[in-house]
Every structure is written in C-alpha cells, then in structure tokens.
N, C-alpha and C positions, 0 to 999 in steps of 0.2 A: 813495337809494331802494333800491338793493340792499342796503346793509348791513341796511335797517330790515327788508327781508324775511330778512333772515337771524335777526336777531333774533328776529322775528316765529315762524320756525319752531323756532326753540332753544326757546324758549318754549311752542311745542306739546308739542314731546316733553317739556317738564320736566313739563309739567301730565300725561299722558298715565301717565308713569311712578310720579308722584305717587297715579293714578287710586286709592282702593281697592277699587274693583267689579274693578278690571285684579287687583290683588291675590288676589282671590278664587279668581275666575276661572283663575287662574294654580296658585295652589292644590289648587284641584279638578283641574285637569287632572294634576298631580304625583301624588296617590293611585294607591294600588295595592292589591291585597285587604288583604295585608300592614298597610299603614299605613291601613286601616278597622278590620282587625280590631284593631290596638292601640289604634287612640281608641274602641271599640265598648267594650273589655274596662274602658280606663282612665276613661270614664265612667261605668260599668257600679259600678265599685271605689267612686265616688262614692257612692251610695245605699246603702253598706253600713255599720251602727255600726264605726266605723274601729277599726284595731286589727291583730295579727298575723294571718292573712295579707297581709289587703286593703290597706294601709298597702304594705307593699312594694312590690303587684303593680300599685299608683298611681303610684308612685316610679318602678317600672320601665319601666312603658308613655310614662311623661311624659317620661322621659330618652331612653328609645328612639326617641320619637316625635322628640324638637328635636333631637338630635344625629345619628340620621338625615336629618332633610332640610336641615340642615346639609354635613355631607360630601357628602351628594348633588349637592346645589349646585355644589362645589369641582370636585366626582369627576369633571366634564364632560371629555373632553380638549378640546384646540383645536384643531379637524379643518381640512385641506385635501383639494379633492377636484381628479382629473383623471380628463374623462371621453373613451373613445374610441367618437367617434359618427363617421358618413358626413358628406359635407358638406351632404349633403339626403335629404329623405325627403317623398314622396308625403302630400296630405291623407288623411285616414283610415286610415292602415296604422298598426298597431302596430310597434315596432321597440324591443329588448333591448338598452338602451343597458348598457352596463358601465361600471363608475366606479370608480375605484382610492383609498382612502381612504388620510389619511398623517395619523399624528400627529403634529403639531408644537410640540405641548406637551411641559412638564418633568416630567411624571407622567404612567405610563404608565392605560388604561383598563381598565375591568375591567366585565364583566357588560352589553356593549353590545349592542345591536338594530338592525338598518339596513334601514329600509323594511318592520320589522315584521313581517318572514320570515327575515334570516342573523342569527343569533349569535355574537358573538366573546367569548368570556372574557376575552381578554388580547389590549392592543397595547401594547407595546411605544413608550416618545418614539423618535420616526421609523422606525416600525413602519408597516407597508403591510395594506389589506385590501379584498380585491375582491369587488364585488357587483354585480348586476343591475337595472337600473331598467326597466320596463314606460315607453318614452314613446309618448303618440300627441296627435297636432295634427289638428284639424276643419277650420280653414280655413287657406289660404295664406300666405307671407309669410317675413319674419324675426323666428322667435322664440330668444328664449331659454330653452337648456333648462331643465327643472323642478329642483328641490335635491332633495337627499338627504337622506332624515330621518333622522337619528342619534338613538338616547335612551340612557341609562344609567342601570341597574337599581341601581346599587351606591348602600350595603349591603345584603344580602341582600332582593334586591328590594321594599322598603320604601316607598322612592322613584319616583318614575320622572323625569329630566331630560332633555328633549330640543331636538335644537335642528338646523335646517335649512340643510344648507352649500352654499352656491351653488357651482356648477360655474365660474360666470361666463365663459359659450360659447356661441354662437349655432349656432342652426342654422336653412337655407333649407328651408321648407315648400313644395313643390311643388305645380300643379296634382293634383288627385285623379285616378285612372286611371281610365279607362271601363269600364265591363263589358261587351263584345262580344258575348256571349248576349242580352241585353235590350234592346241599342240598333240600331235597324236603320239609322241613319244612321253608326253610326262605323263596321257591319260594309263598307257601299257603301265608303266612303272607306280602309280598310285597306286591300280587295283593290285598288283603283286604285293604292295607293301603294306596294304591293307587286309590283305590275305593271310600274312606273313604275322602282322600283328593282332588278327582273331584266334590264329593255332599257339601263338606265345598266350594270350591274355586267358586262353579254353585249357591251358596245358597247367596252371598255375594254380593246381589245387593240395591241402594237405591231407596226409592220411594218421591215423593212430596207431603209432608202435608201442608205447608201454604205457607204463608208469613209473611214479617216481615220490621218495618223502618230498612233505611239503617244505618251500622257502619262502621266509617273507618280502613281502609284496605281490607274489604272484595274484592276477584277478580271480575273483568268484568262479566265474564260468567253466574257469582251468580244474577246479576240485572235482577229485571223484567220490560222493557220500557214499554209494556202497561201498568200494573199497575203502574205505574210514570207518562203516558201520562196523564191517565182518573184519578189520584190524583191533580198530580202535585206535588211531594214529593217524591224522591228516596227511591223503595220496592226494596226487595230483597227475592228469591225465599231458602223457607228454604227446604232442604231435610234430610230426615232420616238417619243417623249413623248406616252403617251395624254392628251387635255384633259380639266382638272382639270373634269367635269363635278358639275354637284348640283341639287340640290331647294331653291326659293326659297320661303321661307315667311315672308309679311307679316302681323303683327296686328295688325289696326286698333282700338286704347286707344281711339279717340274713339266712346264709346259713350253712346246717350240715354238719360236718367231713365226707369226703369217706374215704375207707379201701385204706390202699398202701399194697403193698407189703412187709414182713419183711426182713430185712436187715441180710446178713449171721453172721455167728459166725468170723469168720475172718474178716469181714467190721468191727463189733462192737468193735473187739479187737486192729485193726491193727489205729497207731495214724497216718498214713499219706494219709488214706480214710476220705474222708470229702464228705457228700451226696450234691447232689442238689438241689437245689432249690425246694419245692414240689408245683407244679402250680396245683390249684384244678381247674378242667377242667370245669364242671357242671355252674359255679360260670363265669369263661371265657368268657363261650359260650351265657350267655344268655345278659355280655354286649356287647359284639360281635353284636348279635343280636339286641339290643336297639339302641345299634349307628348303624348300619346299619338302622333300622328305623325312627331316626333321619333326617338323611341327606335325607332319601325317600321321609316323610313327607314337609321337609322345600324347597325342589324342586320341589314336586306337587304342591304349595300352600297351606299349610295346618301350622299353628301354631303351635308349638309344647310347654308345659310346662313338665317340671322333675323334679321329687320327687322322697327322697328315705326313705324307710320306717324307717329305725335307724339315726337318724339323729335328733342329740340336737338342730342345730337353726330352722327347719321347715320351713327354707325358697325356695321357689322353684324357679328355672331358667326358665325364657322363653325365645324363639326365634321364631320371626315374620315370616310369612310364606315369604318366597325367599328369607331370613335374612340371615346372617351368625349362623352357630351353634355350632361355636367355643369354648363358653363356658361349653352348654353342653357337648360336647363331652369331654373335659378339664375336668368336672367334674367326670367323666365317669373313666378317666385315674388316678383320685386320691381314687376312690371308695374303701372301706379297706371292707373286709369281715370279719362278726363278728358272733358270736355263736348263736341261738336262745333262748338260756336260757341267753343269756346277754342281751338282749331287757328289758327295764324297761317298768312297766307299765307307765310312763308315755307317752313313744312312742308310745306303743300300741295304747292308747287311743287317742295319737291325731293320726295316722294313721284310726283308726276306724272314728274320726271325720271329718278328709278330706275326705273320701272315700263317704261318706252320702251325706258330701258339695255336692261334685261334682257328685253325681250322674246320675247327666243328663247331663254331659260329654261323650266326647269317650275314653274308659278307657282302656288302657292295662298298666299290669301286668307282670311283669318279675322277675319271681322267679323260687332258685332249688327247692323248694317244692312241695309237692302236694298242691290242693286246698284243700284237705281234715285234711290236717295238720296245717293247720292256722285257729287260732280262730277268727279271724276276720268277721266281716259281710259284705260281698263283695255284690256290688249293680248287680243285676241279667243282665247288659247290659256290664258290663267289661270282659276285655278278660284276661284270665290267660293262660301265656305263659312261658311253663317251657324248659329247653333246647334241649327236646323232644318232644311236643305236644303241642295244641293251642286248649284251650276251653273256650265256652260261660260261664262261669258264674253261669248262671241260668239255665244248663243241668249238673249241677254237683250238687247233692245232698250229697254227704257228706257220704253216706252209703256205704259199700262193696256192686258188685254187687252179684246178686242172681246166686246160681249155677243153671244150668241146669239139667234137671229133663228129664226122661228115662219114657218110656208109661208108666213102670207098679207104677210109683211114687218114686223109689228111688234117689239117687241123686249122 
C-alpha cells in the first residue's frame, strides 16, 4: 500500500512538470522589460519586406532571446541559507530575521536579488551574503520560518530566474502581548502581580544562625576572624537559605466549544470555498494573558512555576526570578486545547492534588470557564482568571446569585 502511494505521487509530479499551462506560466513569470522589448522588436522585424537591415536585427533578437534564457537557467547558483532568529517571537510583532547566504555551487553568481531589495553582483562558489528578511506570524504555535527569495538577472537582465531557499528552522510563536492602555482587565491583574512580586522579592532576606568549622572552598567573606582569633581554628559564619518562593500559575487547556457562525448554502456546496482557520478566541486570550504575566513576574523578581491542568506527564516548568522565561513561554506556544469531557480522571485527580500541595502558594488560574463549572476543590487564596474577570477564589461560592426582591416580596 505504501509503495502504491508512492507511485502514486511520483506520478503527480511527472504529470505536473509535464503541465504546459505550468510551462507558460513559468515563462511569463522569467520576462523582464529587456526580454519584451527583444521579442517586441523581433516580431516587429517580422512584418517588414525582409532584407538588410531587418533580417539581421531578427537574427539578433531570436539568438539573444534563446541563449539568454538558456544561460539564465544555468546562471542560478545553488544557495544554502543559515538564518539567526530568537527561539521565539510574540504573535503579531514584526521581527528582522537576518540570513547569511552560501554559495555552494561550482559557478560563481552574478547579477542576483534577495527579497527584491539587496543586490549582489558577484558571489563567489562558497562565498557568503547577508540579508534581512521582515518575518511576522498572526497566530501561535510552531512555525517554520518563511524562505528566502533569490532571483538572477544574468545576462544583462534579460532573464529573471528565481528560486526560494528554505532556511529549514522552526521557530515558537508566542501568545500575542496585550496592550495595557485598552484592556482594563490585564491593567487590574499587572498591578496585583506586581504587588505580589515586590512582597516576594522584599521577603527574601537571610539571617545569622551559627556557626560552624571551616570547609574548603568556602569564600572570604563567609569567615569569622574573631571567632578564629579567640579559637584558634578557622569558623565560618553560617547564614540562612532564603525559600525558594514563586508564582504558581495553572492553565486550564480544557476549554468548551463557542458558537461560529453557520456557513451559507453556497459556501457548503461550492468546492473552491475552503473556510478558515477557526481560532477560538476565549482560549487565545487567556494565554495571552498568562504570558503577559509571565514576563511581569520574572522582571519584578518573582519566580514563576507552570502547569497545566490536561497534561499526562505533570511535570511543571519553572523560571527563576530575573531568569529567562523562554521555556515557558515556548510551552505556552505548543498548548493544544482539548474538550472538558476529554479530561480523564486521572488528571482531574492529580490537578485536585497539586492544587492542595500548593496551597500556600500564590496561585492563579487561567481558565475559559467559570469557577462554578469545575469540580475541582480550589484552595480559597487562588485567583481564578477567566478571559473576562479576575476573582478570589474564596468569594466565589459556587451558587447562582439571589435575585433581587421589590418591598412588597416578590422577586
């Protein structure tokens, strides 16, 4: 069965390449003013009683015309490219990826273009040339990054050959960053988290409990001379290990279907409508949210640890306060959203059992749910943060509230 689909697809591309409309098409795209105004002139030369000069300047255009896009063809070099990009980058930002091009062909290139703004005359077989690429990505995830257009003009731009060299590099698309001017829910939840991480980074002082003989290696600073003097035996002052305190932060993946819009009777019928992408917004926003809180935390001084509640190995990331948060965020970019009726109990129940661990943590919650729709036992100090609102925990009972009630009693 596999070989037959191998076949099968050898077979496409035979026919594909065979196409002549591909031919055409390919054609057209190769012209350049150059190589219109020779077949303008050299058909032009057609309608003339033949003879000296026209006869030549038929000759000339017709030769210049096929042995031009001949060498053209050839002239291509055979590029590799290496590009230095970050290991991730925010949805919607723009970012100036740089790519270092390498001839690794036996003929050197002449008269090239790269991304239709840097010109090189001359490369050199394993010859280097570095340019600029404008990347940007809309939604999250792991993409790969975009190629590099290379074309070549050579001979005397007559032709144009170009041909697209894959980087063959991925790169992690992040949550999009919030805008703090517009949102008045991510501005409530910065200042808190900001707050949150001056009382950790103000908390995180040591004090002096003993002392102790000396070991080597310990630093200078650590010795205590008097107690060495009035010994006579190198002490060392021991201090207390401030606790590795942080910021827990849970994203709850098990998020429900929203309503779309239904699709017309002509979209459904017609085969050359193909829908979009459906980006569940609710779901977006609230890792949007968490990485924005991320990088908050890890800049005020504050630790951050990540969990996510659907999640078979239960192992959670940390980043040290003024760390890099690279990973989380990375992890953040690979997040899949999954149904709430597809949660096993088993997740359930170890989410129920971290949540208890850590109770005496600083806990926020980042879910599209309500608090009222998870059966979980959330510890009354965590904060439940849904793409909408931001509440304590323990002011959330779990009840509809009560309607309001008119003097005479009815409601």
């Amino acid at each position: 069965m596999a070989g037959f689909a191998t076949m099968k697809s050898r077979f496409r591309v035979l026919l594909s390449s065979l196409n002549p409309i591909r031919w055409l098409l390919a054609f057209r795209r190769s012209l350049t003013a150059a190589s219109v105004s020779l077949l303008i002139v050299g058909i032009g030369s057609l309608n003339i009683v033949w003879g000296y000069p026209w006869l030549g300047m038929f000759a000339a255009c017709t030769s210049l015309f096929v042995v031009g896009a001949i060498i053209n063809h050839f002239a291509m070099p055979a590029l590799e490219t290496s590009v230095n990009a970050p290991r991730w980058i925010a949805a919607g930002t723009t970012l100036p990826m740089s790519a270092r091009l390498i001839n690794r062909g036996r003929w050197p290139g002449m008269n090239l273009w790269f991304e239709a703004q840097e010109r090189c005359d001359w490369l050199p077989p394993a010859g280097e040339f570095q340019t600029l690429k404008d990347v940007r990505f809309l939604h999250r995830g792991i993409h790969p990054l975009p190629t590099i257009l290379a074309e070549s003009y050579f001979p005397f731009y007559l032709f144009r050959a170009h041909r697209h060299v894959d980087p063959k590099a991925e790169i992690a698309v992040t949550p999009a960053a919030i805008d703090g001017e517009d949102d008045e829910l991510w501005r409530s939840l910065q200042s808190t988290l900001k707050g949150i991480a001056t009382r950790i980074s103000q908390g995180e002082q040591v004090h002096y409990i003993g002392s102790l003989e000396y070991r080597e290696g310990i630093p200078v600073r650590r010795w205590d001379f008097s107690s060495w003097a009035r010994l006579g035996k190198p002490i060392l002052r021991e201090f207390s290990t401030p606790a590795a305190q942080s910021v827990r932060i849970w994203i709850d993946n098990a998020a429900p279907e929203i309503p779309h819009p239904q699709r017309r009777r002509w979209h459904r019928s017609s085969p050359w409508w193909r829908p979009n992408e459906v980006i569940h917004e609710p779901f977006e926003r609230i890792l949007a949210l968490a990485a924005s809180s991320i990088q908050t935390l890890t800049r005020t001084g504050a630790a951050v640890t990540l969990s996510l509640t659907s999640d078979e190995s239960g192992v959670p990331l940390r980043c040290e306060a003024g760390g890099d948060p690279s990973e989380l965020l990375i992890a953040l970019a690979t997040v899949e959203r999954v149904q709430p009726s597809a949660q096993s109990p088993r997740q359930i129940s170890r989410w129920t059992q971290a949540l208890q661990a850590g109770k005496d943590e600083t806990m926020f919650i980042f879910s599209c749910r309500r608090r009222a729709d998870v059966t979980v036992d959330v510890p009354e100090t965590a904060s439940w943060v849904t793409d909408y609102d931001m509440q304590i925990c323990g002011d959330i009972s779990g009840e509809a509230p009560a309607k309001p009630q008119t003097q005479d009693g009815a409601t």
